[in-house]
C-alpha positions in Angstrom: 28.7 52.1 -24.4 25.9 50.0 -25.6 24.8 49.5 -29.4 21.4 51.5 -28.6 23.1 54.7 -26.6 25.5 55.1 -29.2 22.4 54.4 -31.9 20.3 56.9 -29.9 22.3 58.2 -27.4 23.1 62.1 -26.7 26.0 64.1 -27.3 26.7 63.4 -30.8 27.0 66.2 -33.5 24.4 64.7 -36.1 21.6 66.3 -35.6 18.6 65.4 -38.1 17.2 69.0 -40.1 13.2 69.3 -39.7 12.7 66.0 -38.2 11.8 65.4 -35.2 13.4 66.7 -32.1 16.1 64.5 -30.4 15.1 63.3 -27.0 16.1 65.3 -24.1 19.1 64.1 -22.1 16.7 62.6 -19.0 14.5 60.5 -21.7 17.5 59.3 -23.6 17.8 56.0 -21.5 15.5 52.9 -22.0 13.9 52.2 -18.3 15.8 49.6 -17.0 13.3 46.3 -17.4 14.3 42.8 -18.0 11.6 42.8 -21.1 12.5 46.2 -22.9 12.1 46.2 -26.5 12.8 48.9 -29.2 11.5 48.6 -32.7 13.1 49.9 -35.7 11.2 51.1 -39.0 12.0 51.9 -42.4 9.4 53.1 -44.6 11.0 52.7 -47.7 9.4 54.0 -51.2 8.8 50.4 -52.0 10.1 48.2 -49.3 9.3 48.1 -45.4 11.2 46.8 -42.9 11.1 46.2 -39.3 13.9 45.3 -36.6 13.4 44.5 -32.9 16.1 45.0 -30.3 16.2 44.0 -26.9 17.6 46.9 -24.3 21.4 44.9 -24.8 20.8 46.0 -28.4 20.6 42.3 -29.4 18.7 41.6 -32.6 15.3 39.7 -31.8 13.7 39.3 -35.5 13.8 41.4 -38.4 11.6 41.5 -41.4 11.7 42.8 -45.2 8.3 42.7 -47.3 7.9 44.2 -50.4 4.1 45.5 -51.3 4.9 48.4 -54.2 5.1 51.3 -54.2 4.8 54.1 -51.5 1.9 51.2 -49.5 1.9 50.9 -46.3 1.3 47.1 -46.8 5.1 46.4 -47.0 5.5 47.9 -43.4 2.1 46.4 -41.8 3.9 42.6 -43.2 7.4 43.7 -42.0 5.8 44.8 -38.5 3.4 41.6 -38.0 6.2 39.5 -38.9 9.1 40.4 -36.2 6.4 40.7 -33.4 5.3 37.3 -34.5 9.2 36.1 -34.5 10.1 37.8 -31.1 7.0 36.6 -29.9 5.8 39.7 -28.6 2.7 42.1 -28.7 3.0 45.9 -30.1 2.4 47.4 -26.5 5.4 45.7 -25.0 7.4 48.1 -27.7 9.0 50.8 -24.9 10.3 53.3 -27.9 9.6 53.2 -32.1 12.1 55.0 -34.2 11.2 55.2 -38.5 13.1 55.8 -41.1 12.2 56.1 -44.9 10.2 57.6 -47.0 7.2 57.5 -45.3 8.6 57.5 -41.9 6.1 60.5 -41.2 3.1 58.2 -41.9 3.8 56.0 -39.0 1.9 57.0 -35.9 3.3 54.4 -33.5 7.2 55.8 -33.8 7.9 58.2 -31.3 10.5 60.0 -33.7 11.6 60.0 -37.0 14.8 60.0 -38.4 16.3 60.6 -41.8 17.8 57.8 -43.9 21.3 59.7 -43.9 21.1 60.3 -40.3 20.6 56.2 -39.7 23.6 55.7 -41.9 25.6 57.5 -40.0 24.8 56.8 -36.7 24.7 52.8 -37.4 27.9 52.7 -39.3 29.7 54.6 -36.3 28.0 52.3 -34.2 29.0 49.0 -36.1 32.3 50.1 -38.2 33.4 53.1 -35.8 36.5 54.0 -38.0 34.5 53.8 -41.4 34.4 57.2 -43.0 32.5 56.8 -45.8 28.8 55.3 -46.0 27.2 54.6 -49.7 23.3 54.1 -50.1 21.8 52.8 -53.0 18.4 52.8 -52.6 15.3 52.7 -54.4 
């Protein structure tokens, strides 16, 4: 199973609470396309960050910028910088998924997930026997 079906993928138990709903099982596959790209956000209360993945779930760029607190400038640097590194526009983006803090401020993701949820999911995806995930955040 690949990095972004068992990031994304259906038929796990963790199910986010209030956020929005998971994908249904026909829209839970990135169209098959030589260019697909998937973009990864994290809102954070002072830090955004951005990740690109192509559809193998390979790391194209990623980005931290820190603006202050709750500013949208940290994400808008983060963002502009890993489509400037992967060397590619915001409409070749196939599916957005945020995170954070203000990951309900971000019109462009077409879900939002909470923080704990992406722990979980991307340290069963990475470290499938850890059992224990610890977040110090700010």
């Amino acid at each position: 199973m690949g990095l972004l079906k068992r990031l994304f993928g259906a038929g796990d138990s963790i199910k986010p609470n209030g956020e929005t709903p998971a994908p249904t099982a026909a829209s839970e596959e990135l169209p098959v396309k030589p260019q697909a790209y998937v973009l990864g956000i994290d809102f954070g209360s002072t830090t955004g960050k951005a990740v690109i993945l192509d559809a193998d779930g390979t790391v194209l760029a990623s980005a931290v910028s820190q603006k202050g607190a709750v500013s949208d400038e940290g994400v808008k640097a983060a963002l502009t910088q890993v489509l400037q590194e992967a060397n590619i526009a915001l409409s070749d983006i196939q599916r957005c998924v945020a995170t954070g803090y203000g990951r309900r401020m971000l019109d462009i993701a077409d879900r939002t997930i909470t923080e704990i949820t992406c722990h979980a999911r991307g340290a069963v995806a990475l470290v499938p026997q850890a059992r224990m995930v610890i977040d110090i955040g700010g």
